[in-house]
C-alpha positions as CSV (number, residue, x, y, z in Angstrom):
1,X,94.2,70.0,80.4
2,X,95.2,69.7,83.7
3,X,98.7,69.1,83.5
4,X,99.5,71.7,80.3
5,X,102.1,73.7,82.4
6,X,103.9,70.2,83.9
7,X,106.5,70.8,81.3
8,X,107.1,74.6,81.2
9,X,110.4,75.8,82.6
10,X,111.4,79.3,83.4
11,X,114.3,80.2,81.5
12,X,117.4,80.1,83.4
13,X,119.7,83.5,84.1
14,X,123.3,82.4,83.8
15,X,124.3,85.3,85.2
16,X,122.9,85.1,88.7
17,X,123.4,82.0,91.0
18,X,119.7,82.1,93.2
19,X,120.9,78.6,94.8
20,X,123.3,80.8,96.9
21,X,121.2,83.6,97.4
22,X,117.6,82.3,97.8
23,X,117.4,83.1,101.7
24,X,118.7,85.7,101.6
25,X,116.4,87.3,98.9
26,X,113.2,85.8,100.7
27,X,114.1,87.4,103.7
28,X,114.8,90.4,102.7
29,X,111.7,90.8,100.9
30,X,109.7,89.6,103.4
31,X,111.3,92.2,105.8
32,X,109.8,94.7,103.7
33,X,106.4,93.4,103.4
34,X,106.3,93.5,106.8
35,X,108.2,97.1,107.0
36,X,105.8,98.5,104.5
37,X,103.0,97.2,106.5
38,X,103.6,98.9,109.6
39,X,104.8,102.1,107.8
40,X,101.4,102.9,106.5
41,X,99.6,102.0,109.5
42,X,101.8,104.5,111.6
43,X,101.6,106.9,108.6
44,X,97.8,107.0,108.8
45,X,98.0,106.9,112.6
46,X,99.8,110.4,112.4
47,X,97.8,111.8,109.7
48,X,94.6,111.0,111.5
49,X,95.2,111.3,115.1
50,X,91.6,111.9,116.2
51,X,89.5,108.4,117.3
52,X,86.9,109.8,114.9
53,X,89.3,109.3,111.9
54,X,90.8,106.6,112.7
55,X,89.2,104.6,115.9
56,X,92.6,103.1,118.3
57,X,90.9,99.8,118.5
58,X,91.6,99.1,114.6
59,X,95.5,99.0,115.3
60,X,94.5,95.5,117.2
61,X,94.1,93.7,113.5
62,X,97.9,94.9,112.8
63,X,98.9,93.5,116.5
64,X,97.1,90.1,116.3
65,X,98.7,89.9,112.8
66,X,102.3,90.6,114.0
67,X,101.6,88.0,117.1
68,X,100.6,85.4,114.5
69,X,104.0,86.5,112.4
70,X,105.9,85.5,115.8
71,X,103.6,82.5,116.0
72,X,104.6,81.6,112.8
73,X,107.7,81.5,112.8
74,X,108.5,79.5,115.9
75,X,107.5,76.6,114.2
76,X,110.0,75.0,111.6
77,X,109.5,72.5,109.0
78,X,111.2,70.0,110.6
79,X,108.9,70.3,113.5
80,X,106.0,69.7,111.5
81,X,107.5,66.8,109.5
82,X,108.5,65.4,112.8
83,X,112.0,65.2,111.3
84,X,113.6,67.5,114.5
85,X,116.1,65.9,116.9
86,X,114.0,67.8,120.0
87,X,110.5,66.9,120.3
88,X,109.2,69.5,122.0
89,X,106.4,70.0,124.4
90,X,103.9,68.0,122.4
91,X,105.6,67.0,119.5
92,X,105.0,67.0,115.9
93,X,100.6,67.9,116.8
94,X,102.0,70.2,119.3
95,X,103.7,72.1,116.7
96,X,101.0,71.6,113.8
97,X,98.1,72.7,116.4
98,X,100.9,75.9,117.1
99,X,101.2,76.6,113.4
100,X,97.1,76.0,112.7
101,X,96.4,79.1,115.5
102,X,98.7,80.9,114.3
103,X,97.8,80.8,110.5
104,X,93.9,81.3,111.8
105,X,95.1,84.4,113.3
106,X,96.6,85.7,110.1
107,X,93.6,84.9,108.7
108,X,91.1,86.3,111.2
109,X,93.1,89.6,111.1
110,X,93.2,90.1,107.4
111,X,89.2,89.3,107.6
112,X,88.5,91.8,110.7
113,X,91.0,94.4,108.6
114,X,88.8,94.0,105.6
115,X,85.4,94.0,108.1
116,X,86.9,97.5,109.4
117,X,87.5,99.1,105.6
118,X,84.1,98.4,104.4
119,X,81.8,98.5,107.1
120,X,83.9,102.0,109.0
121,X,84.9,103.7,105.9
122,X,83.4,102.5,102.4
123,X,79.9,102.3,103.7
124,X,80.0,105.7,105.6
125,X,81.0,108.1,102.7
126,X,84.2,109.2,104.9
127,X,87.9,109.4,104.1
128,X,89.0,105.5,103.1
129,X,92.3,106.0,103.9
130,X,92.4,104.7,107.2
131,X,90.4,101.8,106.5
132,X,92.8,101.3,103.1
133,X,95.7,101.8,105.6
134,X,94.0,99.0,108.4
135,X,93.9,96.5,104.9
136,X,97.1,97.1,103.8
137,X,98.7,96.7,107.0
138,X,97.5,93.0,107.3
139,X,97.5,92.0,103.7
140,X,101.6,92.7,103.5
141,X,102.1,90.7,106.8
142,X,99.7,88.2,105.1
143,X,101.9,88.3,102.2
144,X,105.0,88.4,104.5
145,X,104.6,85.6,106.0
146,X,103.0,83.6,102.8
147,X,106.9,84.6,100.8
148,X,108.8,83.3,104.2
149,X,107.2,80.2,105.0
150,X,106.4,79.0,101.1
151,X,110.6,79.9,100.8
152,X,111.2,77.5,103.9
153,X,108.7,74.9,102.6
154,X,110.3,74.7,99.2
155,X,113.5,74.9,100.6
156,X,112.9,71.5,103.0
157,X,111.4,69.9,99.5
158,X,114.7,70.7,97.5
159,X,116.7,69.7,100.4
160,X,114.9,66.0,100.7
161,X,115.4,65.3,97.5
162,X,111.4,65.4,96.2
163,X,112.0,68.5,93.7
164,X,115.3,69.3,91.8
């Protein structure tokens, strides 16, 4: 049972070449993600300007999300393969350790985010939609940077040879 889907393919479309255009399609949709993100948060930061609508400490969740989206993408596959010409300061752990902090942030933010929605908004029978905009905010940089680095990681597979 555990291997039923091993041999399901996806049907091919003939009439669009996605070897050619896989980057750019990830990174275009991750720059949206990551646009949409920040578009609500400022949307809800203009709609409720006063700290007793929407407190200014939340925005920190969106900011220690968008420092682990830079974190994150310092670090390159070959880096954490150890397959990169330039070691770096420390190296292959160096890098892994840089990547681990900066996933933990990603994932500390999208926890505090979800911390704010319920226990500032859900729990106290006020408007939601600046605790949905807090959430939303640091699920699509979540998701941002889940399309960008699952593209580079299956990318580097194709490109050693593992997957065809």
């Amino acid at each position: 049972m555990a291997g039923f889907l091993d041999n399901f393919r996806w049907p091919e479309c003939e009439c669009i070449d996605w070897s050619e255009r896989r980057n750019a399609v990830a990174s275009v949709v991750a720059g949206i993600l990551f646009f949409t993100g920040w578009w609500i948060m400022i949307d809800a930061a203009v709609v409720y300007p006063k700290p007793e609508q929407l407190n200014h400490a939340f925005h920190t969740c969106g900011v220690f999300s968008t420092l682990a989206f830079f974190m994150i993408n310092a670090v390159s596959n070959a880096q954490v393969r150890g397959d990169s010409y330039e070691s770096g300061c420390l190296g292959r752990t160096g890098a892994r350790v840089w990547l681990f902090i900066g996933f933990m942030l990603m994932f500390g933010s999208l926890i505090a985010s979800m911390w704010i929605l319920f226990g500032a908004y859900v729990t106290q029978n006020t408007d939601v939609y600046p605790g949905l905009a807090v959430f939303f905010q640091n699920a699509l940089i979540f998701f941002r940077d889940t399309v960008h680095w699952n593209h580079q990681h299956w990318t580097a597979v194709r490109v050693c040879g593992i997957l065809r």
